[in-house]
ROPA-338599 format. One record per residue (C-alpha): x, y, z. Coordinates in steps of 0.02 Angstrom, whole numbers, padded with zeros to 5 digits, always signed. Each point is the difference from the previous one (the first is absolute). Example, Ala and Ser with C-alpha at 12.3 -4.5 7.8 and 13.67 -1.06 7.14 Angstrom:
BEGIN
+00615-00225+00390 +00069+00172-00033 
This chain:
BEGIN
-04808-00598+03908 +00154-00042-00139 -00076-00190-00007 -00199+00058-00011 +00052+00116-00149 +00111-00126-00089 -00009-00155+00053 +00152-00043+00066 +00133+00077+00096 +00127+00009-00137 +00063+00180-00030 -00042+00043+00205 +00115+00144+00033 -00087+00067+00132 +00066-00013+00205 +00018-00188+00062 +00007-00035+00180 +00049-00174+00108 -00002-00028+00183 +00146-00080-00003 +00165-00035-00089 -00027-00171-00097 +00166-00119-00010 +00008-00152-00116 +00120-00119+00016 +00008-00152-00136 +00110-00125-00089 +00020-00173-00054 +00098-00058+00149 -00167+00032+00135 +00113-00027+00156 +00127+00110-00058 -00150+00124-00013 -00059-00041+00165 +00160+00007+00087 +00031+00194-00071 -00174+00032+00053 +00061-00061+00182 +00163+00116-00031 -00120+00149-00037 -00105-00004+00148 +00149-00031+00115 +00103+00140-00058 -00205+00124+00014 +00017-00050+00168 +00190+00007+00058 +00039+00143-00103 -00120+00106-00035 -00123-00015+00173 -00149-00088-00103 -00106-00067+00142 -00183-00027-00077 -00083+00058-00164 +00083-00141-00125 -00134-00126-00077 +00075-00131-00112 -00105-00139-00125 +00066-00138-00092 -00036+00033-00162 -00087-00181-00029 +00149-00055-00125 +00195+00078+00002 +00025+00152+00113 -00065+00096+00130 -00086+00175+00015 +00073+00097+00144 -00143+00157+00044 +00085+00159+00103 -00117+00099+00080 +00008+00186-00064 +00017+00070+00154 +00163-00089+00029 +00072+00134-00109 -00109+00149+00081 -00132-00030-00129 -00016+00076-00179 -00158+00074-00084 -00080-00030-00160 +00124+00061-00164 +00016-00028-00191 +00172-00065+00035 -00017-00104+00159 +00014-00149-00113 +00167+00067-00055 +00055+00053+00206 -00051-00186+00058 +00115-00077-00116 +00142+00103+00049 -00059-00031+00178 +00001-00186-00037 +00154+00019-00056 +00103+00067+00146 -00094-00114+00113 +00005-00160-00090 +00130-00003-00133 +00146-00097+00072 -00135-00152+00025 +00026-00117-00153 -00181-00046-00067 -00062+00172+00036 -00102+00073-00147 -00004+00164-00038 -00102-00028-00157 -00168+00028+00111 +00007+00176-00008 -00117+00062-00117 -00171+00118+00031 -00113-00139-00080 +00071-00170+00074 -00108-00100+00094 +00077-00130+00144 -00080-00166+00008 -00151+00019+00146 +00032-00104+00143 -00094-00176+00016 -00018-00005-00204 +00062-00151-00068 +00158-00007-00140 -00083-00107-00134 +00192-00070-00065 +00038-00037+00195 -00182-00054+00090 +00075+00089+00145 -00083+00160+00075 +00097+00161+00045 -00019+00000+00195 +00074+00109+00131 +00136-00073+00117 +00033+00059+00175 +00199+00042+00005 +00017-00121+00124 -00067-00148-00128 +00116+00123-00140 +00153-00010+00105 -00029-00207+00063 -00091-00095-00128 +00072-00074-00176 -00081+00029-00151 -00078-00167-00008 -00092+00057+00179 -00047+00156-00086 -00051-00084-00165 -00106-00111+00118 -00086+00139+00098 -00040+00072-00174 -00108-00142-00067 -00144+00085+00097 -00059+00201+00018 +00049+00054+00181 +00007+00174+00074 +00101+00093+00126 -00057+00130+00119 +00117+00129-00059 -00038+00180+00075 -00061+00122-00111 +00116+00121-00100 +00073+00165+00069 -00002-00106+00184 +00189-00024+00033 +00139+00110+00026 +00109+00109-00105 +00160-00081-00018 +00153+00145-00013 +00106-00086-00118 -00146-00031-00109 -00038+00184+00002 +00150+00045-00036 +00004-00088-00157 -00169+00050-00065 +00058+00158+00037 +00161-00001-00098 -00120-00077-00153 -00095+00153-00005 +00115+00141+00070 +00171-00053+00001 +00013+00026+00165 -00026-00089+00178 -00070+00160+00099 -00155-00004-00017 -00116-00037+00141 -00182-00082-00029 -00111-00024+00115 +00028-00181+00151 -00152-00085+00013 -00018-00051+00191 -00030-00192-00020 +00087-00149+00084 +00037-00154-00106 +00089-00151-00010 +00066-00129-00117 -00150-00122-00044 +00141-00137+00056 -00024+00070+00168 -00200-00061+00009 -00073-00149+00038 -00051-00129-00151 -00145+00080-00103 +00025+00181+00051 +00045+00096-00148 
């Protein structure tokens, strides 16, 4: 409604909502970006129960974009200021990673769409497995994203809540880790645990 009045979507103040909690990871060294990517997902799955529910794209030139499903955290609703709590989300979660940009975090942004190309680059942004994230180099990656692909990924709000996570979306928006959300009662596993070309 903002953009059919005006135009454009600057000055939106209005409620913004995401299904998930978008990570970016850059930098000018691209395997020191890849190998905190690699730190990232290991320590979502040793340390804070992340099973399922984590897409990630190479961005087509230097970084990654590592995609949370919202209902890792226990899920979050549409607000003016969910901009603002996803950046302090981001934050807590990804923070100690070097490369990770917090810059994202604005009401207005746009991410680059998957399987568009990066006109300074000629490579495409293209979703990995985390198997292919956790074994192949960059130059693999850089090769598999010369062409559009797509991955099979299941569709958001189908994975399971992760405690820790809640926890800390929890302490973003009430200071506190007692409060209880509702467990959604899907199975999952890592993508690393399916065959090749299951999502």
């Amino acid at each position: 409604t903002h953009f059919e009045s005006s135009g454009t979507v600057t000055g939106y103040t209005g409620p913004s909502y995401a299904d998930f909690l978008p990570c970016d990871f850059d930098g000018e060294d691209i395997e020191d970006v890849l190998q905190n990517v690699r730190n990232a997902l290991r320590d979502l799955e040793l340390k804070l129960d992340v099973e399922n529910g984590v897409r990630v794209y190479f961005s087509g030139s230097k970084g990654f974009h590592v995609l949370l499903d919202a209902e890792l955290f226990g899920g979050w609703v549409p607000s003016p200021s969910l901009a603002d709590d996803l950046k302090n989300l981001s934050l807590k979660v990804m923070g100690d990673y070097s490369g990770f940009d917090p810059s994202i975090y604005d009401k207005n942004r746009l991410l680059r769409v998957p399987n568009t190309i990066n006109v300074k680059s000629g490579l495409f942004k293209v979703p990995l497995s985390i198997d292919e994230v956790l074994t192949l180099d960059i130059g693999q990656i850089k090769e598999l994203a010369k062409t559009q692909r797509e991955m099979d990924y299941p569709a958001w709000g189908d994975c399971l809540e992760s405690s820790g996570l809640q926890e800390i979306w929890n302490q973003v928006c009430y200071g506190t880790e007692t409060i209880t959300k509702k467990r959604v009662d899907v199975s999952g596993i890592w993508q690393r645990g399916l065959k090749e070309g299951d999502g």
